[in-house]
C-alpha positions as CSV (number, residue, x, y, z in Angstrom):
1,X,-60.1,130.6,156.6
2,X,-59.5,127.1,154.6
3,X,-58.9,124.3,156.5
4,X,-54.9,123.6,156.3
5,X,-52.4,120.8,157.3
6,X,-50.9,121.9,160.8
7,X,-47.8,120.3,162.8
8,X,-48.1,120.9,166.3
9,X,-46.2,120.1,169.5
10,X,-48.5,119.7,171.9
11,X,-48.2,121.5,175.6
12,X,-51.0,121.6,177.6
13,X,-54.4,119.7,177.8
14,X,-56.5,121.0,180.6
15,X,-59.0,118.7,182.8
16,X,-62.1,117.9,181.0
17,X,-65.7,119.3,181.2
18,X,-69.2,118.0,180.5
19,X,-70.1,118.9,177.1
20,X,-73.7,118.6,175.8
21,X,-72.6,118.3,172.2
22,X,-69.6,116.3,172.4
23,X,-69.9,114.6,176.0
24,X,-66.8,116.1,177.3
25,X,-64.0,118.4,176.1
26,X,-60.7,119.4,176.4
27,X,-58.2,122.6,175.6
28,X,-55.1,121.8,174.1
29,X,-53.0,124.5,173.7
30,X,-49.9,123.9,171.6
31,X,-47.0,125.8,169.5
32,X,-46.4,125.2,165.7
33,X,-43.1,124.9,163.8
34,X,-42.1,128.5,164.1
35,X,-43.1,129.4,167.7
36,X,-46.5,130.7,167.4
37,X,-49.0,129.2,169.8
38,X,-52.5,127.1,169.4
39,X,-55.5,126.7,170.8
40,X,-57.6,123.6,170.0
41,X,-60.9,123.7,171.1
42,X,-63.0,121.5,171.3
43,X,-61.1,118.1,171.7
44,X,-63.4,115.4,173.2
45,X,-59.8,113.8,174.0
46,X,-61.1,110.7,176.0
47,X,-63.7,109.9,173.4
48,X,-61.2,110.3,170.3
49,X,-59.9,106.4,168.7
50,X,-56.8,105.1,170.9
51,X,-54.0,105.4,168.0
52,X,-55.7,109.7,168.1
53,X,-54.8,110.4,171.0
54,X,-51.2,111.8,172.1
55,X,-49.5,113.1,175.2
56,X,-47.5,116.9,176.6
57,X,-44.4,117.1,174.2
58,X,-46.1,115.1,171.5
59,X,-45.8,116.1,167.5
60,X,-49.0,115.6,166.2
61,X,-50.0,116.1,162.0
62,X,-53.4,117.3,161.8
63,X,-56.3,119.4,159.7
64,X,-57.1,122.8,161.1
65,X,-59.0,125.7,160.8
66,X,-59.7,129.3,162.2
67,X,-62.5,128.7,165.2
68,X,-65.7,130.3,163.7
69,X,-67.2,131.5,166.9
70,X,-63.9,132.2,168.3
71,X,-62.2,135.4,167.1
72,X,-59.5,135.2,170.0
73,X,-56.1,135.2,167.6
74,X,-54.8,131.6,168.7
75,X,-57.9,130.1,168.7
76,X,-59.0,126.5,165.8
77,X,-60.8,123.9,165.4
78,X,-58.9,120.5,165.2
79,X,-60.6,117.7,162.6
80,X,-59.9,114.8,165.0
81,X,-60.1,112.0,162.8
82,X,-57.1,113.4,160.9
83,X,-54.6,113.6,164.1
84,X,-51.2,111.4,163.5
85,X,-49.2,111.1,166.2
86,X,-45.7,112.0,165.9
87,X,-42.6,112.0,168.0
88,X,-42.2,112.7,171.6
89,X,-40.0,115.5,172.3
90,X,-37.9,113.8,175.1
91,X,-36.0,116.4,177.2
92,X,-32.9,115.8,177.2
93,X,-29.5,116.3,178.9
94,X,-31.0,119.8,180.6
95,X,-34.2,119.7,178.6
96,X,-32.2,120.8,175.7
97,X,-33.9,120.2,172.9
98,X,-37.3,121.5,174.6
99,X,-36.0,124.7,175.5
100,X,-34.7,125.1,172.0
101,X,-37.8,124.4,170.7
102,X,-39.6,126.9,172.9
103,X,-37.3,129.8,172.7
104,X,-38.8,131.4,169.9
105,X,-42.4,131.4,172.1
106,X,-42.4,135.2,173.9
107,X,-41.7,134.7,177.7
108,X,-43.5,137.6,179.9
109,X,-42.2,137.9,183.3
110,X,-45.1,140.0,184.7
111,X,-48.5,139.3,184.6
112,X,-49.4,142.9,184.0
113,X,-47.7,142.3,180.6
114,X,-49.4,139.5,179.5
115,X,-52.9,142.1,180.1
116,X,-51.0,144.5,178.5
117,X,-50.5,142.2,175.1
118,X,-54.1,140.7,175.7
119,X,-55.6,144.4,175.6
120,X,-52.9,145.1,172.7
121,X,-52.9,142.5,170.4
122,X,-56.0,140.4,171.4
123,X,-53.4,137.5,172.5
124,X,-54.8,135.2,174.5
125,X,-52.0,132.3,175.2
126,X,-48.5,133.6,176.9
127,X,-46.0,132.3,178.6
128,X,-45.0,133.4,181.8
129,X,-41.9,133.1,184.3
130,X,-42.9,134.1,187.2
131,X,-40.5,135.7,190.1
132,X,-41.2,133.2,192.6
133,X,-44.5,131.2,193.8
134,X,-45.9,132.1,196.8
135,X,-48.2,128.9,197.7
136,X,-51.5,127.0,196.5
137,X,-55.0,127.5,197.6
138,X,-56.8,124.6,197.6
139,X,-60.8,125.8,197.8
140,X,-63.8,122.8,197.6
141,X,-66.1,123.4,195.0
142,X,-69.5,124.2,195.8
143,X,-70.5,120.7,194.8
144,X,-68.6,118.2,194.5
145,X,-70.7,115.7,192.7
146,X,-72.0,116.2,188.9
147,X,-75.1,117.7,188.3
148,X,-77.9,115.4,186.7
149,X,-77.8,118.1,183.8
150,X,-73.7,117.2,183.6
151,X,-74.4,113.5,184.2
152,X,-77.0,113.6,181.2
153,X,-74.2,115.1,179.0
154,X,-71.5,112.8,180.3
155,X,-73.5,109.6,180.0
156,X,-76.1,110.6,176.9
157,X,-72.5,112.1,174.5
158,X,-71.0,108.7,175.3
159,X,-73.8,106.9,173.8
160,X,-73.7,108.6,170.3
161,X,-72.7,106.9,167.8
162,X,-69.3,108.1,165.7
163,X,-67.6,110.0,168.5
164,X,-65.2,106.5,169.2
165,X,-64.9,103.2,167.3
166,X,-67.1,100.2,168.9
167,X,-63.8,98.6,170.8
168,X,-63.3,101.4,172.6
169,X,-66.4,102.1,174.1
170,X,-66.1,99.7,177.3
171,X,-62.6,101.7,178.5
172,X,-64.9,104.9,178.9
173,X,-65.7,105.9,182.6
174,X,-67.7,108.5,183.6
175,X,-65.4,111.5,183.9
176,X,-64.8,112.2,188.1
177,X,-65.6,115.5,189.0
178,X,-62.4,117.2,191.3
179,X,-63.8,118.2,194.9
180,X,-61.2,121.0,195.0
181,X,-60.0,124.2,193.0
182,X,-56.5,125.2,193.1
183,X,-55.1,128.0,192.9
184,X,-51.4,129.5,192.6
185,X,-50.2,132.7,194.4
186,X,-47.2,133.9,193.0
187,X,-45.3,136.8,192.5
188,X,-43.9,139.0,189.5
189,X,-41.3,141.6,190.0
190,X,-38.2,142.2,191.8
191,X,-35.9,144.6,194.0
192,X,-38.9,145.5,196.0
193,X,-41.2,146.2,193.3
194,X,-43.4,143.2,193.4
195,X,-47.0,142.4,192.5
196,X,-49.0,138.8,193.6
197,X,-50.9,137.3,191.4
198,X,-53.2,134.5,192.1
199,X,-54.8,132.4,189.2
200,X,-56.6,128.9,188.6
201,X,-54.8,125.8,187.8
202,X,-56.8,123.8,185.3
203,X,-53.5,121.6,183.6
204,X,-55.1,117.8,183.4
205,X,-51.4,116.6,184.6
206,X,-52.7,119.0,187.9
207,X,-56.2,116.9,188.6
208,X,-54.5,113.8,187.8
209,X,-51.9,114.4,190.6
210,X,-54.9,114.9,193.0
211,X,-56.9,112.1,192.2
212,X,-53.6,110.2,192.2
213,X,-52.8,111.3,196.0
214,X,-56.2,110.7,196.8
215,X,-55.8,107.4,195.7
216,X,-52.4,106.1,197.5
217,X,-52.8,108.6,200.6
218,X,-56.5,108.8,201.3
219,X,-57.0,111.6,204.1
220,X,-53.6,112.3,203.9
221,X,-53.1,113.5,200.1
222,X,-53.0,116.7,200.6
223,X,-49.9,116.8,201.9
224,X,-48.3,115.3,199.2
225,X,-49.8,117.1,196.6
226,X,-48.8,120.0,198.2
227,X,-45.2,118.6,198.3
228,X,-45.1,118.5,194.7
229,X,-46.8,122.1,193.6
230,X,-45.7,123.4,196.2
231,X,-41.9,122.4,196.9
232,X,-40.8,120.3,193.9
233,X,-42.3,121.5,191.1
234,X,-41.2,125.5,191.8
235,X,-37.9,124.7,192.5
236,X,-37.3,124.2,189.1
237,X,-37.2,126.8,186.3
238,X,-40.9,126.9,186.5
239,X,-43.2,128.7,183.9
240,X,-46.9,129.2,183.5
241,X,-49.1,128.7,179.9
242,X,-51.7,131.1,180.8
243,X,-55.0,131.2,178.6
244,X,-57.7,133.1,179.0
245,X,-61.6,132.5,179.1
246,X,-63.4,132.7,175.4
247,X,-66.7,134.5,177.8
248,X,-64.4,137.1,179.8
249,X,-61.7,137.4,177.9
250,X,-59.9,139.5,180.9
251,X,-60.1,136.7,183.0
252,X,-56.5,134.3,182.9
253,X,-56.3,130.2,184.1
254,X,-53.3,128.3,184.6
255,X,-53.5,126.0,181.4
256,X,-50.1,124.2,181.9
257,X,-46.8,124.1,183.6
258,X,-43.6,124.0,182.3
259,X,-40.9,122.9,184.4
260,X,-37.2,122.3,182.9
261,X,-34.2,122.2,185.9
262,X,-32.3,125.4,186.4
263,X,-29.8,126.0,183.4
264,X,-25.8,126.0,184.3
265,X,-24.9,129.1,183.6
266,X,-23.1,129.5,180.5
267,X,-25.2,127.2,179.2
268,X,-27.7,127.7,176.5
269,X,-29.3,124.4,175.2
Protein backbone atom coordinates (compact mmCIF):
# COMPACT_ATOMS: atom_id res chain seq x y z
CA UNK A 1 0.00 0.00 0.00
CA UNK A 2 1.29 3.81 -0.76
CA UNK A 3 2.20 5.76 1.92
CA UNK A 4 -0.82 8.26 2.73
CA UNK A 5 -1.61 11.39 4.86
CA UNK A 6 -3.40 9.99 8.15
CA UNK A 7 -5.17 12.08 11.05
CA UNK A 8 -5.14 10.30 14.11
CA UNK A 9 -6.37 10.74 17.72
CA UNK A 10 -4.12 9.16 19.72
CA UNK A 11 -5.24 6.56 22.66
CA UNK A 12 -2.87 4.45 23.98
CA UNK A 13 1.05 4.24 24.12
CA UNK A 14 2.16 1.23 25.90
CA UNK A 15 5.54 1.19 28.23
CA UNK A 16 8.60 0.93 26.13
CA UNK A 17 10.94 -2.06 25.29
CA UNK A 18 14.64 -2.40 24.27
CA UNK A 19 14.87 -2.43 20.71
CA UNK A 20 18.08 -3.38 18.92
CA UNK A 21 17.21 -1.41 15.76
CA UNK A 22 15.67 1.55 17.16
CA UNK A 23 16.88 1.53 20.97
CA UNK A 24 13.52 1.34 22.33
CA UNK A 25 9.93 1.31 21.01
CA UNK A 26 6.55 1.95 21.65
CA UNK A 27 2.79 0.85 20.47
CA UNK A 28 0.53 3.51 19.93
CA UNK A 29 -2.68 2.47 19.09
CA UNK A 30 -5.08 5.11 17.89
CA UNK A 31 -8.63 5.75 15.89
CA UNK A 32 -8.83 7.84 12.63
CA UNK A 33 -11.56 10.31 11.63
CA UNK A 34 -14.24 7.78 10.96
CA UNK A 35 -13.83 5.35 13.92
CA UNK A 36 -11.54 2.71 12.60
CA UNK A 37 -8.59 1.95 14.90
CA UNK A 38 -4.56 2.04 14.44
CA UNK A 39 -1.77 0.49 15.32
CA UNK A 40 1.61 2.27 15.01
CA UNK A 41 4.44 0.27 15.38
CA UNK A 42 7.38 0.95 15.85
CA UNK A 43 7.52 4.45 17.58
CA UNK A 44 10.89 5.00 19.30
CA UNK A 45 8.64 7.71 21.24
CA UNK A 46 11.36 8.99 23.77
CA UNK A 47 13.99 9.24 21.05
CA UNK A 48 11.65 11.20 18.44
CA UNK A 49 12.49 15.49 18.32
CA UNK A 50 10.51 17.27 21.41
CA UNK A 51 7.94 19.41 19.09
CA UNK A 52 7.17 15.04 17.66
CA UNK A 53 6.05 13.93 20.34
CA UNK A 54 2.24 14.19 21.62
CA UNK A 55 0.15 12.86 24.46
CA UNK A 56 -3.43 10.26 25.06
CA UNK A 57 -6.21 12.41 23.35
CA UNK A 58 -3.83 14.20 21.04
CA UNK A 59 -4.70 14.83 17.10
CA UNK A 60 -1.69 14.16 15.43
CA UNK A 61 -1.09 14.68 11.11
CA UNK A 62 1.21 12.19 9.92
CA UNK A 63 2.50 9.84 6.84
CA UNK A 64 1.50 6.19 7.04
CA UNK A 65 1.65 3.05 5.51
CA UNK A 66 0.40 -0.64 5.65
CA UNK A 67 3.12 -2.57 8.15
CA UNK A 68 5.03 -4.90 5.63
CA UNK A 69 5.72 -7.66 8.04
CA UNK A 70 2.57 -7.14 9.81
CA UNK A 71 -0.58 -8.51 8.08
CA UNK A 72 -2.74 -8.02 11.36
CA UNK A 73 -5.63 -5.56 9.68
CA UNK A 74 -4.85 -2.42 12.04
CA UNK A 75 -1.47 -2.65 11.90
CA UNK A 76 1.30 0.72 9.99
CA UNK A 77 4.13 2.04 10.07
CA UNK A 78 4.30 5.82 11.16
CA UNK A 79 7.16 8.13 9.18
CA UNK A 80 8.06 9.97 12.41
CA UNK A 81 9.65 12.95 11.15
CA UNK A 82 6.32 13.85 9.49
CA UNK A 83 4.13 13.83 12.94
CA UNK A 84 2.38 17.39 13.60
CA UNK A 85 0.85 17.67 16.66
CA UNK A 86 -2.65 18.71 16.77
CA UNK A 87 -5.28 19.58 19.31
CA UNK A 88 -5.98 17.86 22.63
CA UNK A 89 -9.19 16.45 22.83
CA UNK A 90 -10.15 17.91 26.34
CA UNK A 91 -13.08 15.93 27.93
CA UNK A 92 -15.41 17.96 28.71
CA UNK A 93 -18.60 18.57 30.78
CA UNK A 94 -19.07 14.46 31.13
CA UNK A 95 -16.26 13.71 28.64
CA UNK A 96 -18.55 14.75 26.03
CA UNK A 97 -16.84 15.35 23.24
CA UNK A 98 -14.59 12.06 23.80
CA UNK A 99 -17.31 9.86 23.92
CA UNK A 100 -18.78 11.36 20.76
CA UNK A 101 -15.72 10.93 19.17
CA UNK A 102 -15.42 7.20 20.16
CA UNK A 103 -18.92 6.07 19.57
CA UNK A 104 -18.52 5.01 16.27
CA UNK A 105 -15.34 2.53 17.65
CA UNK A 106 -17.35 -1.15 18.21
CA UNK A 107 -17.64 -1.73 22.03
CA UNK A 108 -17.52 -5.68 22.99
CA UNK A 109 -18.72 -6.49 26.31
CA UNK A 110 -17.32 -10.07 26.41
CA UNK A 111 -14.05 -11.02 25.93
CA UNK A 112 -15.15 -14.19 24.14
CA UNK A 113 -16.37 -11.75 21.44
CA UNK A 114 -13.44 -9.94 20.86
CA UNK A 115 -11.71 -13.89 20.12
CA UNK A 116 -14.67 -14.34 18.30
CA UNK A 117 -13.96 -11.10 15.75
CA UNK A 118 -10.08 -11.87 16.11
CA UNK A 119 -10.72 -15.47 14.73
CA UNK A 120 -13.36 -13.77 12.31
CA UNK A 121 -12.13 -10.90 10.82
CA UNK A 122 -8.37 -11.02 11.78
CA UNK A 123 -9.12 -7.83 14.15
CA UNK A 124 -6.71 -7.29 16.45
CA UNK A 125 -7.54 -3.89 18.47
CA UNK A 126 -11.23 -3.87 20.39
CA UNK A 127 -12.68 -2.21 22.79
CA UNK A 128 -14.05 -3.69 25.63
CA UNK A 129 -16.52 -2.79 28.72
CA UNK A 130 -16.11 -5.10 30.92
CA UNK A 131 -18.97 -6.29 33.68
CA UNK A 132 -16.98 -5.40 36.59
CA UNK A 133 -13.15 -5.84 37.68
CA UNK A 134 -12.37 -8.23 39.99
CA UNK A 135 -8.77 -7.02 41.29
CA UNK A 136 -5.01 -6.71 40.12
CA UNK A 137 -2.23 -9.12 40.37
CA UNK A 138 0.86 -7.69 40.84
CA UNK A 139 3.68 -10.63 39.87
CA UNK A 140 7.70 -9.59 40.03
CA UNK A 141 9.37 -10.24 37.01
CA UNK A 142 11.86 -12.81 36.81
CA UNK A 143 14.54 -10.15 36.69
CA UNK A 144 14.20 -7.06 37.52
CA UNK A 145 17.28 -5.42 36.16
CA UNK A 146 18.01 -5.18 32.20
CA UNK A 147 19.95 -7.65 30.57
CA UNK A 148 23.54 -6.64 29.27
CA UNK A 149 21.94 -7.72 25.77
CA UNK A 150 18.89 -5.01 26.64
CA UNK A 151 21.39 -2.52 28.11
CA UNK A 152 23.54 -2.83 24.74
CA UNK A 153 20.40 -1.95 22.82
CA UNK A 154 19.28 0.79 25.19
CA UNK A 155 22.59 2.47 25.49
CA UNK A 156 24.31 1.54 21.82
CA UNK A 157 20.38 2.89 19.77
CA UNK A 158 20.87 6.02 21.77
CA UNK A 159 24.15 6.71 20.32
CA UNK A 160 23.16 6.61 16.58
CA UNK A 161 23.20 9.25 14.97
CA UNK A 162 19.53 10.62 13.27
CA UNK A 163 17.21 8.96 15.67
CA UNK A 164 16.93 12.65 17.80
CA UNK A 165 18.39 16.12 17.01
CA UNK A 166 21.84 16.95 18.98
CA UNK A 167 19.87 19.17 21.81
CA UNK A 168 17.97 16.51 22.83
CA UNK A 169 20.34 13.97 23.36
CA UNK A 170 21.38 14.99 27.17
CA UNK A 171 17.34 14.59 28.35
CA UNK A 172 17.62 10.76 27.43
CA UNK A 173 17.90 8.32 30.42
CA UNK A 174 18.27 4.97 30.22
CA UNK A 175 14.76 3.48 30.11
CA UNK A 176 13.93 1.84 33.96
CA UNK A 177 12.94 -1.54 33.70
CA UNK A 178 9.35 -2.24 35.95
CA UNK A 179 10.05 -4.93 38.83
CA UNK A 180 6.41 -6.01 38.60
CA UNK A 181 3.72 -7.29 36.03
CA UNK A 182 0.21 -6.41 36.50
CA UNK A 183 -2.44 -7.96 35.79
CA UNK A 184 -6.43 -7.32 35.68
CA UNK A 185 -9.07 -9.96 36.75
CA UNK A 186 -12.21 -8.99 35.61
CA UNK A 187 -15.36 -10.22 34.72
CA UNK A 188 -17.80 -10.34 31.50
CA UNK A 189 -21.25 -11.32 31.71
CA UNK A 190 -24.26 -10.92 33.79
CA UNK A 191 -27.41 -12.57 35.57
CA UNK A 192 -25.33 -15.37 36.66
CA UNK A 193 -23.69 -16.16 33.48
CA UNK A 194 -20.29 -14.80 34.00
CA UNK A 195 -16.84 -15.57 32.78
CA UNK A 196 -13.24 -13.96 34.48
CA UNK A 197 -10.87 -12.91 32.48
CA UNK A 198 -7.40 -12.07 33.42
CA UNK A 199 -5.04 -10.10 31.04
CA UNK A 200 -1.67 -7.92 31.20
CA UNK A 201 -1.62 -4.26 31.65
CA UNK A 202 1.03 -2.77 29.49
CA UNK A 203 -0.61 1.15 29.13
CA UNK A 204 2.73 3.54 29.76
CA UNK A 205 0.16 5.84 31.90
CA UNK A 206 0.05 2.16 34.13
CA UNK A 207 4.19 1.96 34.70
CA UNK A 208 4.33 5.51 35.19
CA UNK A 209 1.73 5.32 38.10
CA UNK A 210 4.15 2.69 39.66
CA UNK A 211 7.27 4.32 39.31
CA UNK A 212 5.40 7.40 40.47
CA UNK A 213 4.22 5.53 43.87
CA UNK A 214 7.45 4.17 44.20
CA UNK A 215 8.85 7.35 44.20
CA UNK A 216 6.61 9.42 46.89
CA UNK A 217 5.74 6.15 48.96
CA UNK A 218 8.77 3.98 48.88
CA UNK A 219 7.84 0.54 50.60
CA UNK A 220 4.53 1.69 50.86
CA UNK A 221 3.44 2.24 47.02
CA UNK A 222 1.64 -0.50 46.60
CA UNK A 223 -0.97 0.47 48.45
CA UNK A 224 -1.67 3.35 46.58
CA UNK A 225 -1.28 2.10 43.38
CA UNK A 226 -3.65 -0.28 44.22
CA UNK A 227 -6.04 2.49 45.43
CA UNK A 228 -6.04 3.87 42.08
CA UNK A 229 -6.46 0.56 39.65
CA UNK A 230 -8.06 -0.86 41.90
CA UNK A 231 -10.83 1.48 43.60
CA UNK A 232 -10.67 4.77 41.58
CA UNK A 233 -10.11 4.01 38.34
CA UNK A 234 -13.08 1.04 38.03
CA UNK A 235 -15.47 3.03 39.54
CA UNK A 236 -15.80 4.92 36.63
CA UNK A 237 -17.25 3.87 33.27
CA UNK A 238 -14.15 1.97 32.79
CA UNK A 239 -13.11 0.27 29.29
CA UNK A 240 -10.21 -1.82 28.10
CA UNK A 241 -8.18 -1.19 24.50
CA UNK A 242 -7.15 -4.66 24.18
CA UNK A 243 -4.36 -5.60 21.43
CA UNK A 244 -3.01 -8.52 20.73
CA UNK A 245 0.59 -9.97 20.26
CA UNK A 246 2.03 -9.78 16.41
CA UNK A 247 3.93 -13.54 17.50
CA UNK A 248 0.71 -15.25 19.09
CA UNK A 249 -1.86 -13.52 17.73
CA UNK A 250 -4.45 -15.45 20.25
CA UNK A 251 -2.77 -13.97 22.96
CA UNK A 252 -4.63 -10.28 24.32
CA UNK A 253 -2.66 -7.33 26.61
CA UNK A 254 -4.25 -4.53 28.23
CA UNK A 255 -2.99 -1.65 25.85
CA UNK A 256 -4.86 1.29 27.45
CA UNK A 257 -7.69 2.40 29.71
CA UNK A 258 -10.37 4.36 29.11
CA UNK A 259 -12.10 5.88 31.87
CA UNK A 260 -14.98 8.66 31.36
CA UNK A 261 -17.45 9.12 34.72
CA UNK A 262 -20.69 7.31 34.69
CA UNK A 263 -23.20 9.01 32.16
CA UNK A 264 -26.64 10.61 33.71
CA UNK A 265 -29.01 8.78 32.42
CA UNK A 266 -30.81 10.37 29.71
CA UNK A 267 -27.81 11.74 28.76
CA UNK A 268 -26.07 11.04 25.59
CA UNK A 269 -22.94 13.38 25.07
Amino acid sequence: MPVVDARILILCKTYPSPSGKYAETTCVAGMDETGNLIRLFPVPFRLIAEERRFNKWQWIKAKIEKAKKDHRPESFTIKTDTIEGGPVVEPGKNWGERRRLLSPVKLFTNFNEVEDARKSNGTSLSLLKPHRILGLDIEPVSNPQWTEDDLAKLLGGQNQGGLFDNEDKPSIKTLRKLPYDFYYRYECGEDGATTVFRHKLVDWEVGALYLTCDRLYGADWERHFRDKLEREIPSKDLMLLMGNQHRFQDQWLIISLIYPPHQLQGELF
